[in-house]
N, C-alpha and C positions, 0 to 999 in steps of 0.2 A: 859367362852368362848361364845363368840356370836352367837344367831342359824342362819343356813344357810338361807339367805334370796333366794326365787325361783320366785321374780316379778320384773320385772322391770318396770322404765317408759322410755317410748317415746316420745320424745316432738316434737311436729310437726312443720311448719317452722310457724304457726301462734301462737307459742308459747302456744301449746293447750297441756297440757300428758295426755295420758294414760296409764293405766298398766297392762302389761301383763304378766301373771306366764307361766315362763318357764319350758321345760320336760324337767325333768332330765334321766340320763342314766337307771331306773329303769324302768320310762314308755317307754324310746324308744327301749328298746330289744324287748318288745314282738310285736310291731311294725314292728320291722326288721323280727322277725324270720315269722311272719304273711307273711310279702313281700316275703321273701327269698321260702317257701311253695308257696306262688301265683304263682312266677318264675316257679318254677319246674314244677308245674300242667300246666300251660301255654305250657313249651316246650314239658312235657309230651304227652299233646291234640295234638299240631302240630306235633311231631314224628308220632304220631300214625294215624294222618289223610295222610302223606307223607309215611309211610312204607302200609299204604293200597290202596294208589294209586299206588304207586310202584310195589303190587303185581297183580295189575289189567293189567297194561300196559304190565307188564314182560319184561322191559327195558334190554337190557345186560348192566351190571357193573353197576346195579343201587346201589348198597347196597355202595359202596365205597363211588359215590356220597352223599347218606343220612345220612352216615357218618360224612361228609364234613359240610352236612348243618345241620346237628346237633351240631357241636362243633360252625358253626358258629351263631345260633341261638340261643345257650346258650351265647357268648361272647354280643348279641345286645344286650337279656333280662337282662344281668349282668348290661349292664352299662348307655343303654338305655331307662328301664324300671321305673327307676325312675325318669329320666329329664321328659319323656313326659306328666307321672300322678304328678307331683308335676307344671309343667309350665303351665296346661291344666284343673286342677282339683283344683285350687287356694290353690296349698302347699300340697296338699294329696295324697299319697298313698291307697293301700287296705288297708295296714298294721295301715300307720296313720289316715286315717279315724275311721277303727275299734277301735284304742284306744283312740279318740277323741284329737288328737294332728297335727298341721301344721306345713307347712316353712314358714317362713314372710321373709323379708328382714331385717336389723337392725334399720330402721327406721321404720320398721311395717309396711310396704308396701307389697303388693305380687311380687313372686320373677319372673323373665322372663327367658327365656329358655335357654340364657346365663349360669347363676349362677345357676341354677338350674342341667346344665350340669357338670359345674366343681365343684359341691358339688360332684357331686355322681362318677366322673371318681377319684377325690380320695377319697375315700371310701377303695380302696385297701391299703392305707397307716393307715388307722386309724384303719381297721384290725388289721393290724402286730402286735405282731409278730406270725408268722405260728410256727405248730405242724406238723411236719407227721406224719400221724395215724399207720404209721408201725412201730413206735419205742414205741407203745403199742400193736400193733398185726400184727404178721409177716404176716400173711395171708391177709392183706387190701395191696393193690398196691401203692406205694410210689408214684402217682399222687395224692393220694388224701391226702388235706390239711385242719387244721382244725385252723380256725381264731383264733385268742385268744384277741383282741381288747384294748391292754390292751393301744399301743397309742393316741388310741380316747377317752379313760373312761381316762386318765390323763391329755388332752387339756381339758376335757369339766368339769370336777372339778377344773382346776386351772384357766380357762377366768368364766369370771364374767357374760354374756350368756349365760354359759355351753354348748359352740360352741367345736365343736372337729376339725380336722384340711380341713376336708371340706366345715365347715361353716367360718372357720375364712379368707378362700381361697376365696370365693364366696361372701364374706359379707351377710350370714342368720342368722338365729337362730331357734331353733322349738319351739314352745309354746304351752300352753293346749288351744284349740278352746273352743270359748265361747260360748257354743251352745243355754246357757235358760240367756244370759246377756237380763234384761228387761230395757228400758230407764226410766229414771227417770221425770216424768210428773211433770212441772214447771207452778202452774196457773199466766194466762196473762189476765189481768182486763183494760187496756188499745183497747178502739173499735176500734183504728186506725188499729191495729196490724189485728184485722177479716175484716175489710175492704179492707185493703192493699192485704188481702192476696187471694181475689178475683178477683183480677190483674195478681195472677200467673199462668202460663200455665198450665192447665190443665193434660197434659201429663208429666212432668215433673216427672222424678222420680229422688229421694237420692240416693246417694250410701252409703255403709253399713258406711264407715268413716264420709260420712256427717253426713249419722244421730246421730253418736256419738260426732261430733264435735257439731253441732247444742243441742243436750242433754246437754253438759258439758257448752256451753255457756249461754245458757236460765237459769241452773242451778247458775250458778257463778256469773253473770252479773250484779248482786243486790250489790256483794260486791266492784265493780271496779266505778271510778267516769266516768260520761259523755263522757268524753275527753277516756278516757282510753278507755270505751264502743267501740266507733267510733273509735277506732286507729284500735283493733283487728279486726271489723265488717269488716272495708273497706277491706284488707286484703283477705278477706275472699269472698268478692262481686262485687268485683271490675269487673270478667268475669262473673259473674251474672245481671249484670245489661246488658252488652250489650245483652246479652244471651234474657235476656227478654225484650228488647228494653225499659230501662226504662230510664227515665232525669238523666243526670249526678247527679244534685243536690241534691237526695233521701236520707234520713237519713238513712246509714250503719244498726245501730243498729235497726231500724222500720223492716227496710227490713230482718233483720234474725231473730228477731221475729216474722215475717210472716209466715217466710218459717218453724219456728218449729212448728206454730198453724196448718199452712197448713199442715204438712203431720203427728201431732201426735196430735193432740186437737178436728181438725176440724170435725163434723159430719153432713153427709147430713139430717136428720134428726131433728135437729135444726132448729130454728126459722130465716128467711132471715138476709141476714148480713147489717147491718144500714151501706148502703154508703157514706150516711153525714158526718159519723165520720170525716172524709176529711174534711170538710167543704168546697169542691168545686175544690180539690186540686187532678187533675190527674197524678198518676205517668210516663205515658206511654210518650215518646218523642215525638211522634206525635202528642201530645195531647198538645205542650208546647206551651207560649202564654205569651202575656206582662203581661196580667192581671191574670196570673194564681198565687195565692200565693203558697209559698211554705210551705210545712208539718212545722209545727212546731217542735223546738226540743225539745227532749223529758225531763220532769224535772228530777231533781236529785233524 
């Protein structure tokens, strides 16, 4: 029998994967029951800030109202409490944070407030099926219902995400956060690459996927020919180049190994960066000109 695999990969539209290991239903109960606790302490706090201003004012018929707003403060927290710390908090919960687990989308993307809503409004079905507590003790009131989960723990073992019926609803899935992932540092012995990368703006910052993409490419890139190099590169630069106003012409693959030296190699520290490397060759579009040659490309 084959062991359960719990990672998948994600292949991004530049033909990039990565992998991610998915929570299974062991890590995400104590998750839930963490959130389900938050909940309660939450509506707990505001009852009791609304029954003490209640007693100050001495409103007539206030008790009925507090009532009112008690069941309906429990029905937002029930169903709202997750959409806004999961669309707001890039996939986390108290509950998921505490256990170091997220929502991504199925593409690994983070999810938006959309899907994030129609995961958790059914959430009541992946419950089911109910128990009433009274047909274990007469004396609990036949309001109260005790989830039993058993059609969510059956979707998220038989789909291959281990999605239960409000991930497979929403297009998510939840994964373990990768909190100590270190990139993998690729040395670049080419001067064009500290040159070029002196050209990039200054303010510019990665996001967490560039720098994983930029990692996995600087890493790989030795094994793909030239051609192949520049197919994926452009792909990838194509709104980077206007981004930083650079000449259409600029070799793809130069330019993202710039941009990995730039924000994981580079140190101020360091000895000034030889602009020669260029040999005279401005990448900037303003800078372009009959006689400017162009970078060379790069050998095999």
């Amino acid at each position: 029998m084959a062991a359960l695999d719990t990672t998948i990969a994600v292949v991004t539209p530049e033909n990039i994967a990565f992998d991610y290991q998915l929570a299974g239903p062991f890590r995400r109960l104590p998750a839930y029951l963490i959130d389900v606790l938050a909940r309660w302490m939450m509506l707990a706090l505001i009852v009791l800030v609304m029954w003490l201003l209640g007693g100050l004012i001495s409103f007539a018929g206030l008790s009925s109202y507090l009532l009112a707003a008690t069941f309906l403060l429990y029905f937002v927290l029930t169903n709202f409490y997750g959409t806004l710390m999961e669309s707001h908090f890039n996939g986390k919960t108290i509950g998921k944070w505490a256990c170091g687990i997220r929502v991504v989308g199925i593409d690994g993307g983070p999810i938006d407030v959309g899907r994030a809503l129609l995961r958790n409004l059914i959430r009541v079905a992946d419950l089911a099926p109910y128990a009433v507590l009274n047909q274990v003790n007469d004396d609990v009131p036949p309001i109260f219902f005790l989830p039993m989960g058993i059609f969510g723990l059956i979707t998220m073992i038989c789909t291959r995400r281990m999605q239960r019926l409000g991930d497979l609803a929403a297009g998510t899935m939840v994964i373990v956060d990768e909190r100590n992932w270190d990139l993998p540092l690729t040395r670049i012995e080419d001067p064009r690459v500290a040159a070029l990368s002196s050209y990039l703006p200054q303010d510019y910052r990665i996001s967490r996927s560039m720098a994983r993409t930029l990692a996995v490419y600087a890493e790989r890139r030795h094994y793909l020919t030239p051609m192949r190099r520049r197919e994926i590169a452009r792909k990838l630069t194509t709104h980077l180049i206007d981004r930083f106003e650079f000449r259409r012409d600029i070799d793809p693959d130069l330019l993202m190994q710039s941009l990995y030296y730039k924000n994981f190699l580079w140190e101020p520290s360091r000895e000034p960066i030889d602009l020669g490397a260029l040999a005279g060759f401005s990448p900037l579009a303003k800078d372009v000109a009959e006689a400017n040659p162009r970078v060379p490309e790069p050998s095999s």
